[in-house]
N, CA, C and O atoms as a Tripos MOL2 file, in Angstrom:
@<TRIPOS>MOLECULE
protein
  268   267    67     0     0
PROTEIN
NO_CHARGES

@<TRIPOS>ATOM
      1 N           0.8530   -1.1850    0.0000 N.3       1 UNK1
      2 CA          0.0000    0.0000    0.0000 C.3       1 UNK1
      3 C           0.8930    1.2410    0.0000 C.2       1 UNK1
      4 O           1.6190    1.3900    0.9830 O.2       1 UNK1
      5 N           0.9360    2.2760   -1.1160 N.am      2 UNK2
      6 CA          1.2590    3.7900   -0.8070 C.3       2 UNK2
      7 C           0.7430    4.5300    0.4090 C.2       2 UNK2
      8 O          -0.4170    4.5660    0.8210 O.2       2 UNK2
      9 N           1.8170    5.1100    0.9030 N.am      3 UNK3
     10 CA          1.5000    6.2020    1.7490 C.3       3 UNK3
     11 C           1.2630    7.1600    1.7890 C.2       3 UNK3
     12 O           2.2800    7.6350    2.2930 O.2       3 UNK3
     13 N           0.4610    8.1280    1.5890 N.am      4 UNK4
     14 CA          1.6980    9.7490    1.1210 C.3       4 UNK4
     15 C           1.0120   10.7570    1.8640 C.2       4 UNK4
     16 O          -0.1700   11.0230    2.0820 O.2       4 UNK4
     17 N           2.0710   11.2160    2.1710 N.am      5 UNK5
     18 CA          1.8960   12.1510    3.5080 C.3       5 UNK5
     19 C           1.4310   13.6920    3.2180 C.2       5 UNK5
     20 O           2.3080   14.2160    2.5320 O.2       5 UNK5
     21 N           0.1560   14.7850    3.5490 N.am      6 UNK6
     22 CA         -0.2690   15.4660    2.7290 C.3       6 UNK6
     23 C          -0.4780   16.4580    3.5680 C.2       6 UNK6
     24 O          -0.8170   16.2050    4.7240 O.2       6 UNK6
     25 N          -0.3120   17.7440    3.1340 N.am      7 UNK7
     26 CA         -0.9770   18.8190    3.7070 C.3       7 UNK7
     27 C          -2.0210   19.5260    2.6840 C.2       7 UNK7
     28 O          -2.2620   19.0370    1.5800 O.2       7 UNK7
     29 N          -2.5690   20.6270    3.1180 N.am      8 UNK8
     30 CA         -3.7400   21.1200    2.1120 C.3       8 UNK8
     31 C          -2.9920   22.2710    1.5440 C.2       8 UNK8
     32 O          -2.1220   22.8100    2.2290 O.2       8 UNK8
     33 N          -3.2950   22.7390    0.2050 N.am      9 UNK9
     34 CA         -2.6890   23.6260   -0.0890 C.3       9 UNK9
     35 C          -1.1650   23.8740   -0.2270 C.2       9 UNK9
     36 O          -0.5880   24.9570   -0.1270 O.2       9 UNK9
     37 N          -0.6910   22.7940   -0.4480 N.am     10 UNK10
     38 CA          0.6910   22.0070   -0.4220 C.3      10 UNK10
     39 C           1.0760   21.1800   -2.1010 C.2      10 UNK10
     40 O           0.4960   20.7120   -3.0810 O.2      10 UNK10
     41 N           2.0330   21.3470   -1.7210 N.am     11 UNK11
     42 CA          3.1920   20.8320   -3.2570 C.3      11 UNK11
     43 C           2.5140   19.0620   -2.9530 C.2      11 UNK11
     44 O           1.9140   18.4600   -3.8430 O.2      11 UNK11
     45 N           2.6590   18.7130   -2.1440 N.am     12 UNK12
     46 CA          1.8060   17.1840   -2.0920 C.3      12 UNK12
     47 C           0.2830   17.1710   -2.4250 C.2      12 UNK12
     48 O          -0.4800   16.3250   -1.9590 O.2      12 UNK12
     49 N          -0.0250   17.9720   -3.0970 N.am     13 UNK13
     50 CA         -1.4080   17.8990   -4.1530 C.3      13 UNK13
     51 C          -1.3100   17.2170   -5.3770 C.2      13 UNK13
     52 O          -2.1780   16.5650   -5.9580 O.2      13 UNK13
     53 N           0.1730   17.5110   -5.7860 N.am     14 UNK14
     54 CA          0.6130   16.6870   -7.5170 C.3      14 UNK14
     55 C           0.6570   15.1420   -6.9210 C.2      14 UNK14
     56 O           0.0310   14.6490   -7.8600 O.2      14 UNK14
     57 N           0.8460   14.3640   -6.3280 N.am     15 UNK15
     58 CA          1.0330   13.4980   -5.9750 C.3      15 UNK15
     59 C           0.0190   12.6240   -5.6390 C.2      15 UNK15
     60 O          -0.0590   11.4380   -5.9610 O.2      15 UNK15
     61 N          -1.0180   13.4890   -4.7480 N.am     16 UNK16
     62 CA         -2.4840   12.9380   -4.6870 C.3      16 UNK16
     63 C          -3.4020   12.7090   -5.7250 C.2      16 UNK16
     64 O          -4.2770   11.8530   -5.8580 O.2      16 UNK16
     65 N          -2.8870   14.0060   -6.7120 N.am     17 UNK17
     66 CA         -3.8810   13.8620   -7.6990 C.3      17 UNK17
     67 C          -3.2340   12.6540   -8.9180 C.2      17 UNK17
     68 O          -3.9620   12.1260   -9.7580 O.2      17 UNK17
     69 N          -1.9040   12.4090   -8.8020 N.am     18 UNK18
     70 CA         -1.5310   11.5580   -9.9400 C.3      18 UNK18
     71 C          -2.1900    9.7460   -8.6640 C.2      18 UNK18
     72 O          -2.3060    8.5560   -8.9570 O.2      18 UNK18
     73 N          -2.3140   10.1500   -7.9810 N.am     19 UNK19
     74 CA         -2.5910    8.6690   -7.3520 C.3      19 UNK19
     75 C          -4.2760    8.6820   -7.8470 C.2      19 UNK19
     76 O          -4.6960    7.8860   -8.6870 O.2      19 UNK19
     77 N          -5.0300    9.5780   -7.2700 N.am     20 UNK20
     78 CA         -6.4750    9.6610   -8.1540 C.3      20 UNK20
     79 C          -6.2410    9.3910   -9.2240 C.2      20 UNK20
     80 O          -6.7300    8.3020   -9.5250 O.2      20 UNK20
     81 N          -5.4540   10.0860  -10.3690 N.am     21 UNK21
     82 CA         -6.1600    9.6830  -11.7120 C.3      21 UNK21
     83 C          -5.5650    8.7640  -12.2340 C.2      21 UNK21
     84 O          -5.5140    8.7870  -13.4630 O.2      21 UNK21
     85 N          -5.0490    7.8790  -11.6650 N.am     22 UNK22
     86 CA         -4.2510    6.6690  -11.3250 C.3      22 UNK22
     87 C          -5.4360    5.4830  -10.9770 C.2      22 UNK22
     88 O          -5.3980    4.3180  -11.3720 O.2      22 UNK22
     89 N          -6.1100    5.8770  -10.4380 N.am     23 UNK23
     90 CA         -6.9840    5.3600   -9.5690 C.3      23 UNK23
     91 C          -6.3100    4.2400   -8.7090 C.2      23 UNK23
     92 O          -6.8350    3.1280   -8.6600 O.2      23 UNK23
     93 N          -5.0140    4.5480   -7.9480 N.am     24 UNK24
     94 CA         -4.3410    3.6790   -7.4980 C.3      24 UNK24
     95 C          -4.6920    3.8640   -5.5830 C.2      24 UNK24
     96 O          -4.6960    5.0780   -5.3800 O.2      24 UNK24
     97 N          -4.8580    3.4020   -4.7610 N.am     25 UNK25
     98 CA         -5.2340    2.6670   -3.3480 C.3      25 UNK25
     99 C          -3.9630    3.4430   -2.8220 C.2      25 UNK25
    100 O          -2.8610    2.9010   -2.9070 O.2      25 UNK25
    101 N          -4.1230    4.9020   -2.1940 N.am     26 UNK26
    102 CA         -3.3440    4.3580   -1.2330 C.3      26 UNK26
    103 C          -3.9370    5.0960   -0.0340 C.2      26 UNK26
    104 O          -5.1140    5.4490   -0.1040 O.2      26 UNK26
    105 N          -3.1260    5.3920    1.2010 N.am     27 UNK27
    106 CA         -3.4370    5.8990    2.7900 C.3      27 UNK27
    107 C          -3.3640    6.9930    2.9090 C.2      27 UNK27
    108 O          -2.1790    7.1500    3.2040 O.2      27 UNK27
    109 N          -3.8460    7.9970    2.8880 N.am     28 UNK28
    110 CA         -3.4160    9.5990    2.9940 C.3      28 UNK28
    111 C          -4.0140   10.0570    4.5030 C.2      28 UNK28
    112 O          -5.0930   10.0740    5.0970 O.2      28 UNK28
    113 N          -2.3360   10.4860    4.7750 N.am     29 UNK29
    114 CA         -2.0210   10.9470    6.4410 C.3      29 UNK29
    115 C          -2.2130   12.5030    5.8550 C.2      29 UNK29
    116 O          -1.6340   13.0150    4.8970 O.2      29 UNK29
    117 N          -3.1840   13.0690    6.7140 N.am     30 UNK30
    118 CA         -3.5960   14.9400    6.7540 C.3      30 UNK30
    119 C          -2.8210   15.2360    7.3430 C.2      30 UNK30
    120 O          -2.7230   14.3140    8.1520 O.2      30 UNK30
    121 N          -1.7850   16.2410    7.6640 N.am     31 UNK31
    122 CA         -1.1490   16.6590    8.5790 C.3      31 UNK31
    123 C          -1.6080   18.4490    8.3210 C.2      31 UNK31
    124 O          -2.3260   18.9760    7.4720 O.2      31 UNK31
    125 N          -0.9880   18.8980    9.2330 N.am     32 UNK32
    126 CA         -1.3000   20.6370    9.4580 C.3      32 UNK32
    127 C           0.0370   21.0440    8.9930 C.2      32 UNK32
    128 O           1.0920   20.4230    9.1190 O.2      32 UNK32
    129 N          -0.2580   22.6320    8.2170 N.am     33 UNK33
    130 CA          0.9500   23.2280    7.7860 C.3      33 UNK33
    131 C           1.3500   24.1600    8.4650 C.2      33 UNK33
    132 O           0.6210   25.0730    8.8490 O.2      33 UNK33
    133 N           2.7870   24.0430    8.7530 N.am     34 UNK34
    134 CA          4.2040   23.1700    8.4020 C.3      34 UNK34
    135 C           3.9660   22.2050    9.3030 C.2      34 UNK34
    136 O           3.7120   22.3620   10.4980 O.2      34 UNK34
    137 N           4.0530   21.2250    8.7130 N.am     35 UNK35
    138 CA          4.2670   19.6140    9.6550 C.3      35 UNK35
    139 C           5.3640   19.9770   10.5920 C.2      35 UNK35
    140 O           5.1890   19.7920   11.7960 O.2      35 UNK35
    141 N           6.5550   20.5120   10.1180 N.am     36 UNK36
    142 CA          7.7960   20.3490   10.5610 C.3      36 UNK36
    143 C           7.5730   21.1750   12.3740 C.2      36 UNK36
    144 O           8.0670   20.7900   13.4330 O.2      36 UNK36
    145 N           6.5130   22.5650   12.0750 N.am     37 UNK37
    146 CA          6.4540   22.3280   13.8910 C.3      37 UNK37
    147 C           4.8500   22.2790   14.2240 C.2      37 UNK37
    148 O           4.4950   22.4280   15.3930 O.2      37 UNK37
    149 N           4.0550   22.1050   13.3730 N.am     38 UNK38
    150 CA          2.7920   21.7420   13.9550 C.3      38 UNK38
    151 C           2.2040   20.0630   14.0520 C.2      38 UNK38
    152 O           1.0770   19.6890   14.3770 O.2      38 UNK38
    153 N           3.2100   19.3630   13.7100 N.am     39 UNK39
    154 CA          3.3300   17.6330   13.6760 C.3      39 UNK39
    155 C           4.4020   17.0620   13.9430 C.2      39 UNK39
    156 O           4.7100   16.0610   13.2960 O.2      39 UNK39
    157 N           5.0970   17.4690   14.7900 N.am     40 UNK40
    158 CA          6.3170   17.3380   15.3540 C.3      40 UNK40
    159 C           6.7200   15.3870   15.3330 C.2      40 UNK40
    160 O           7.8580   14.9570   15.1460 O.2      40 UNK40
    161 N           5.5110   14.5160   15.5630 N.am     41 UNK41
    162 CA          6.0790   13.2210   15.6550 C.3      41 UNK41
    163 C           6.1530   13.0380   13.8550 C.2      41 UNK41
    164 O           6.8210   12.0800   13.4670 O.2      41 UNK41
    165 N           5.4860   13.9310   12.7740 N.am     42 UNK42
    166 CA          5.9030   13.3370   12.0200 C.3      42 UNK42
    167 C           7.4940   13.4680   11.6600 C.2      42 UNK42
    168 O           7.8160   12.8070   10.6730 O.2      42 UNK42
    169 N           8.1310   13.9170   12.0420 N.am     43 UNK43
    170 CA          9.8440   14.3800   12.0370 C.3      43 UNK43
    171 C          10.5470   12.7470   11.9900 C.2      43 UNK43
    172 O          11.5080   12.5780   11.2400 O.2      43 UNK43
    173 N           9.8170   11.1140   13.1480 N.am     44 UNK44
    174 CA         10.2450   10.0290   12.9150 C.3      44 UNK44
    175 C          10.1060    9.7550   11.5610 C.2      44 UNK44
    176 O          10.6960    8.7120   11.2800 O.2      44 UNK44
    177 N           9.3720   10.4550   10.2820 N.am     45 UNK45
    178 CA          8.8280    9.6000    9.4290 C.3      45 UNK45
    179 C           9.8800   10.1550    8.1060 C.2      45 UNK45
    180 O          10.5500    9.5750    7.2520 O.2      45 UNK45
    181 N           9.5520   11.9430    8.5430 N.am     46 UNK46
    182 CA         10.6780   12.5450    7.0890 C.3      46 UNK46
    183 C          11.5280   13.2260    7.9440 C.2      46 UNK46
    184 O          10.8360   14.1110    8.4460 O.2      46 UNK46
    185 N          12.9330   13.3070    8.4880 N.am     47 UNK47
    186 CA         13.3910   14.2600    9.5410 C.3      47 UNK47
    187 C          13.2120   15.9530    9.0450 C.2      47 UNK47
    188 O          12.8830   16.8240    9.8510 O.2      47 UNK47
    189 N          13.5260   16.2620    7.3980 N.am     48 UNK48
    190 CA         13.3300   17.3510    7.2790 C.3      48 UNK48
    191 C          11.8300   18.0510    7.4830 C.2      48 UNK48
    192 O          11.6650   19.2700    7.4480 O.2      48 UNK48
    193 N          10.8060   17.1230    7.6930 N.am     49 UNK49
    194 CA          9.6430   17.8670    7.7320 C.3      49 UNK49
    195 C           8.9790   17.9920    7.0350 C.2      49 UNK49
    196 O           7.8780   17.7010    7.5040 O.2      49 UNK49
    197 N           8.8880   18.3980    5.6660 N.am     50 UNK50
    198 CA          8.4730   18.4480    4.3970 C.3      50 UNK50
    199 C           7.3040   17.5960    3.9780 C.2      50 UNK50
    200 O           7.2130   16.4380    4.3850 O.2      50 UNK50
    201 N           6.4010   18.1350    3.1730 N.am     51 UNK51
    202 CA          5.3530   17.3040    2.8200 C.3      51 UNK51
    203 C           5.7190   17.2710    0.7750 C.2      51 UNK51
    204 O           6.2700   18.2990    0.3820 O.2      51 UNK51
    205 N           5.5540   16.6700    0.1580 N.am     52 UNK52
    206 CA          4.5240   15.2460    0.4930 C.3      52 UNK52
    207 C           5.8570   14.6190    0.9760 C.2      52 UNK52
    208 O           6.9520   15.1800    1.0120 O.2      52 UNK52
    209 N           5.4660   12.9630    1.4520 N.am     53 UNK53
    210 CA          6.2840   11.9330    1.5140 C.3      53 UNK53
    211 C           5.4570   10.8000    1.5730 C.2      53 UNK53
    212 O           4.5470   10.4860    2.3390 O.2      53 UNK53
    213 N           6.1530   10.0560    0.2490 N.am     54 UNK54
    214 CA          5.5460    9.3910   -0.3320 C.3      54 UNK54
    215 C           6.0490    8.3010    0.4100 C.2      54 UNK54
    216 O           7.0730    8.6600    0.9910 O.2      54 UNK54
    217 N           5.7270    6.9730    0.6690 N.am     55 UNK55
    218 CA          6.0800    5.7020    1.4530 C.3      55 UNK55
    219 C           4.9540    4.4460    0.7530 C.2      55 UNK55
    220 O           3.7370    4.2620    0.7580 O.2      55 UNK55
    221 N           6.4090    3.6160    0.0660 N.am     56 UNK56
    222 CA          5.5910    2.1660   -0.8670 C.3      56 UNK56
    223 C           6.6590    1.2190   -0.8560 C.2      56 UNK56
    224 O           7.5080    1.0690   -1.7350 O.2      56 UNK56
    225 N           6.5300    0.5430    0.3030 N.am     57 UNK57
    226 CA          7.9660   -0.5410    1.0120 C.3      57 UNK57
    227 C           8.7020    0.2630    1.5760 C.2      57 UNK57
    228 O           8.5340    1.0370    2.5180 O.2      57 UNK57
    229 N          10.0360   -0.1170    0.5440 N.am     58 UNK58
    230 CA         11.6880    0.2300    0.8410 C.3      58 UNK58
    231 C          11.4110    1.4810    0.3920 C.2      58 UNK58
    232 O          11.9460    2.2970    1.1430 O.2      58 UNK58
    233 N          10.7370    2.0670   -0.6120 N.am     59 UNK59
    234 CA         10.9930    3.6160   -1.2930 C.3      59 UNK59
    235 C          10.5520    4.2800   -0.5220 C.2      59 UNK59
    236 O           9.7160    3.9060    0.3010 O.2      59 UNK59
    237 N          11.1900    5.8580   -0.6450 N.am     60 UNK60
    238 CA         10.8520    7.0710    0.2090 C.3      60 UNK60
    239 C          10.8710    7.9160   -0.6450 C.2      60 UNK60
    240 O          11.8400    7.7420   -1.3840 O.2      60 UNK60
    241 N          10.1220    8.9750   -0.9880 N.am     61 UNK61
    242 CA         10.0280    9.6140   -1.9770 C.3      61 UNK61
    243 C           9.7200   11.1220   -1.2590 C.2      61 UNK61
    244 O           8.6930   11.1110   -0.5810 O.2      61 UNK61
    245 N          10.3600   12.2670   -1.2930 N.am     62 UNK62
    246 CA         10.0830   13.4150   -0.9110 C.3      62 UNK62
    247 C          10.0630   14.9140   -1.7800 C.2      62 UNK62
    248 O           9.8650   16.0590   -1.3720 O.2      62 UNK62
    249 N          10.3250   14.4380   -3.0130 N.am     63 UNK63
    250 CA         10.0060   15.3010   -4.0430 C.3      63 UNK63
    251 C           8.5530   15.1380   -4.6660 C.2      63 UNK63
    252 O           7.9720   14.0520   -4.6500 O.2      63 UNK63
    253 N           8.0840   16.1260   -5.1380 N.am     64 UNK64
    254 CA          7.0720   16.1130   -5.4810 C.3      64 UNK64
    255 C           6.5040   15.9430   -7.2700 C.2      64 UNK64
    256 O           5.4070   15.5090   -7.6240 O.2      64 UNK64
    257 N           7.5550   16.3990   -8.1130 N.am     65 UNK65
    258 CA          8.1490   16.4450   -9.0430 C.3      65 UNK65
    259 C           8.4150   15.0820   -9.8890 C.2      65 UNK65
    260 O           8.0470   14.6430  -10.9790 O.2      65 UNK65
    261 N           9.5260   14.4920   -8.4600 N.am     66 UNK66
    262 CA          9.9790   13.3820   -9.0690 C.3      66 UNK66
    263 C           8.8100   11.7830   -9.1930 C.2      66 UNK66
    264 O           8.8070   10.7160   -9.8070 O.2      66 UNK66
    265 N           7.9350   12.5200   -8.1700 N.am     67 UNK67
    266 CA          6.6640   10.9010   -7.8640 C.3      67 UNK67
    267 C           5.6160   11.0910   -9.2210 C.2      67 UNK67
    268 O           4.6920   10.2980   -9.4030 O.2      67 UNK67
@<TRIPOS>BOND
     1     1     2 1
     2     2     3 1
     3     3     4 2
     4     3     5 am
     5     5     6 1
     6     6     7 1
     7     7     8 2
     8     7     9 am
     9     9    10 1
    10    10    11 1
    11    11    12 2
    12    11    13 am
    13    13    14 1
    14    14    15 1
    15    15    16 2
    16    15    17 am
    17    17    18 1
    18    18    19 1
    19    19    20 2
    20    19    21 am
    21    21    22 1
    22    22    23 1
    23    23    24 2
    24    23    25 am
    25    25    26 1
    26    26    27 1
    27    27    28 2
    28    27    29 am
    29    29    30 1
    30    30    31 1
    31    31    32 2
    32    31    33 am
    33    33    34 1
    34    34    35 1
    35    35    36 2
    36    35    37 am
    37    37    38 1
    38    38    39 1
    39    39    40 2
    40    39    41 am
    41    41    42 1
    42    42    43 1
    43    43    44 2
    44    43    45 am
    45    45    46 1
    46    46    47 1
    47    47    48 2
    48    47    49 am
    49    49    50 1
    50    50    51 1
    51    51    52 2
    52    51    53 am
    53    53    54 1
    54    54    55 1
    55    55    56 2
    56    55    57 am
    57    57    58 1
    58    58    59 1
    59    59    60 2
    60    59    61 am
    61    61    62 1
    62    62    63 1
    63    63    64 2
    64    63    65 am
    65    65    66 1
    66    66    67 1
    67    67    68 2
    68    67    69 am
    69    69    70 1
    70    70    71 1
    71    71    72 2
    72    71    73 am
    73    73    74 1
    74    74    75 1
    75    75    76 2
    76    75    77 am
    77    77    78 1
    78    78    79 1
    79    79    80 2
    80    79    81 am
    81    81    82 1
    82    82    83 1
    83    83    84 2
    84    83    85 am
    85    85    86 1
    86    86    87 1
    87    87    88 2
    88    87    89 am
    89    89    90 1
    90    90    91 1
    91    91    92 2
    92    91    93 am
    93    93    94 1
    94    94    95 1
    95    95    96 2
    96    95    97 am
    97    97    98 1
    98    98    99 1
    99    99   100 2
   100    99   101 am
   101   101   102 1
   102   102   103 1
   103   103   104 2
   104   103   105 am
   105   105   106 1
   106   106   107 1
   107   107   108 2
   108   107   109 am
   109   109   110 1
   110   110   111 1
   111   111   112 2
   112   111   113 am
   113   113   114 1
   114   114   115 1
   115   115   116 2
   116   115   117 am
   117   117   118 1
   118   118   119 1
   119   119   120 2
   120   119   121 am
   121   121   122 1
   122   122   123 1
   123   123   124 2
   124   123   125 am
   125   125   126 1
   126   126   127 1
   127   127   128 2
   128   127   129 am
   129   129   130 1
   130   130   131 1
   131   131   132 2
   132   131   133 am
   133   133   134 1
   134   134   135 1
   135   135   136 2
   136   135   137 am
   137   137   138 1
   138   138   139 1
   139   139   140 2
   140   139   141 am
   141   141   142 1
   142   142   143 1
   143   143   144 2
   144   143   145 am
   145   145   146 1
   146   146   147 1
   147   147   148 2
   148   147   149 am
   149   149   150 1
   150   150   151 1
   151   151   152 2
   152   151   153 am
   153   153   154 1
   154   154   155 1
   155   155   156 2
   156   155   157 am
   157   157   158 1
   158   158   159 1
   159   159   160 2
   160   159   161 am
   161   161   162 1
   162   162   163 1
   163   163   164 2
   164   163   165 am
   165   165   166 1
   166   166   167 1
   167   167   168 2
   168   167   169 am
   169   169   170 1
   170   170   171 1
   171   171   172 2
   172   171   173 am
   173   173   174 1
   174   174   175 1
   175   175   176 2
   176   175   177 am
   177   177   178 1
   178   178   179 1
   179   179   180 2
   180   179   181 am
   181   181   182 1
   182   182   183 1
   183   183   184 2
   184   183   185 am
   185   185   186 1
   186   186   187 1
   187   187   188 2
   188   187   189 am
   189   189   190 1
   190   190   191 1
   191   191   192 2
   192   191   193 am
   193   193   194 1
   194   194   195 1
   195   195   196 2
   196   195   197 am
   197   197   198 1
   198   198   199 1
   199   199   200 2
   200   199   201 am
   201   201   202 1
   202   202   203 1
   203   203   204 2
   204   203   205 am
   205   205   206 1
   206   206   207 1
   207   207   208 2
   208   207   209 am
   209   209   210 1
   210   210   211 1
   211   211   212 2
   212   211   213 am
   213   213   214 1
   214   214   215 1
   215   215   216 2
   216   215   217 am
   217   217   218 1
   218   218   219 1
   219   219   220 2
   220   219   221 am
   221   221   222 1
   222   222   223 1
   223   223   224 2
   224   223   225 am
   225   225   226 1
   226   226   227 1
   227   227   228 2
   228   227   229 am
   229   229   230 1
   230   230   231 1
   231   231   232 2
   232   231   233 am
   233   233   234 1
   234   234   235 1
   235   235   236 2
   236   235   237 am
   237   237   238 1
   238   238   239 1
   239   239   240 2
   240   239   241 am
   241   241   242 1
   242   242   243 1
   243   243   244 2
   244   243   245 am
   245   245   246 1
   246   246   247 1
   247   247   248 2
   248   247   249 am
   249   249   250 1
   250   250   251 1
   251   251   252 2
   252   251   253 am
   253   253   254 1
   254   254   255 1
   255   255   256 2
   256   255   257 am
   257   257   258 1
   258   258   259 1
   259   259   260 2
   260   259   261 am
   261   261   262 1
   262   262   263 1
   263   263   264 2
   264   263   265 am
   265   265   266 1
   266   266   267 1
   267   267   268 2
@<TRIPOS>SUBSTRUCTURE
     1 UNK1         2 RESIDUE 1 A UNK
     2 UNK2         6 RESIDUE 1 A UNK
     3 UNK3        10 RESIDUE 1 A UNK
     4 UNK4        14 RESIDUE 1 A UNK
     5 UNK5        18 RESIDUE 1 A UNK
     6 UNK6        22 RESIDUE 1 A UNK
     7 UNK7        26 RESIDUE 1 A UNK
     8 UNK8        30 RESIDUE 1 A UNK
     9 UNK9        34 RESIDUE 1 A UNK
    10 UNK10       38 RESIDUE 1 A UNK
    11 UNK11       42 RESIDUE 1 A UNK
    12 UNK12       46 RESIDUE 1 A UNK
    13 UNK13       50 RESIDUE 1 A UNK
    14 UNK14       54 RESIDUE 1 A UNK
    15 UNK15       58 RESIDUE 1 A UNK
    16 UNK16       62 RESIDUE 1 A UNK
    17 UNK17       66 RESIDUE 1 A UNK
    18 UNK18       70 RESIDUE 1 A UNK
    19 UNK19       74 RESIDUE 1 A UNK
    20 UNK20       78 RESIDUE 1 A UNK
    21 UNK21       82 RESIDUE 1 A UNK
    22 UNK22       86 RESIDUE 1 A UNK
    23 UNK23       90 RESIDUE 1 A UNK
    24 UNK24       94 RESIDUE 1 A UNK
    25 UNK25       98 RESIDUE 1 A UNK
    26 UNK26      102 RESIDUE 1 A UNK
    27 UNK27      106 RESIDUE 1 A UNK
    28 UNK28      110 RESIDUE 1 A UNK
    29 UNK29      114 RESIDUE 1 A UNK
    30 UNK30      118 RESIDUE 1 A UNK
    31 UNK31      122 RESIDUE 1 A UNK
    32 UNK32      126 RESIDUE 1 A UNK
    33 UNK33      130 RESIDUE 1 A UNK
    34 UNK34      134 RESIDUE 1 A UNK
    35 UNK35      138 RESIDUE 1 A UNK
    36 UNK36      142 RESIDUE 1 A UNK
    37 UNK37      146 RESIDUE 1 A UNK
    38 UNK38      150 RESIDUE 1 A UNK
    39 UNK39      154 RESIDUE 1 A UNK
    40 UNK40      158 RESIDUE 1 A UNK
    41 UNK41      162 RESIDUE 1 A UNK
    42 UNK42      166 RESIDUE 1 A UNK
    43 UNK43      170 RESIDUE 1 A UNK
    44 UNK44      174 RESIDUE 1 A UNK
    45 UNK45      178 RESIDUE 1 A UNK
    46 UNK46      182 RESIDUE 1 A UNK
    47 UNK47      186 RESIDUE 1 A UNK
    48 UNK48      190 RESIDUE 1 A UNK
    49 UNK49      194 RESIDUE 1 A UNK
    50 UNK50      198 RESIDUE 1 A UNK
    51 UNK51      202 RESIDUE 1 A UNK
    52 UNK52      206 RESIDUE 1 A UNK
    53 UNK53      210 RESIDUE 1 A UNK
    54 UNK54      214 RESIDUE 1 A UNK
    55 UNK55      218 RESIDUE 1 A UNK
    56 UNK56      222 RESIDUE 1 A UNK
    57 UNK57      226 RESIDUE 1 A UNK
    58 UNK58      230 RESIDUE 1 A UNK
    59 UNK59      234 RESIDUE 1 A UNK
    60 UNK60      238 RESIDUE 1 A UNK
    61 UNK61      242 RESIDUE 1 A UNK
    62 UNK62      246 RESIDUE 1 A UNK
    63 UNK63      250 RESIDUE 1 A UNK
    64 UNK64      254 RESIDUE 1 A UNK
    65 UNK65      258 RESIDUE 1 A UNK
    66 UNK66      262 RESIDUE 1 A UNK
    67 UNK67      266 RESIDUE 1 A UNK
């Protein structure tokens, strides 16, 4: 299962929407913007903070661009 980690109004919109028109399954974690100090435990998941972050196994994906 994809993960991808999202805020609203955020560069992790390209990512959601290629998984919609994808119509591909995955988990979307809401977080508040900036994660980095209003979601402080997510820091175990991306240390820089940053949204999106994408998670599918072993891959970690934190560009938005590149997913």
């Amino acid at each position: 299962m994809i993960h991808l980690y999202h805020c609203v109004s955020a560069r992790s919109f390209r990512p959601l929407w290629m998984l919609q028109e994808l119509q591909q399954p995955c988990q979307l974690h809401m977080l508040p913007f900036p994660p980095r100090v209003l979601a402080r435990d997510f820091l175990t998941e991306n240390p820089l903070g940053t949204v999106p972050l994408l998670v599918h196994g072993e891959v970690r994906m934190t560009e938005s661009s590149a997913m």
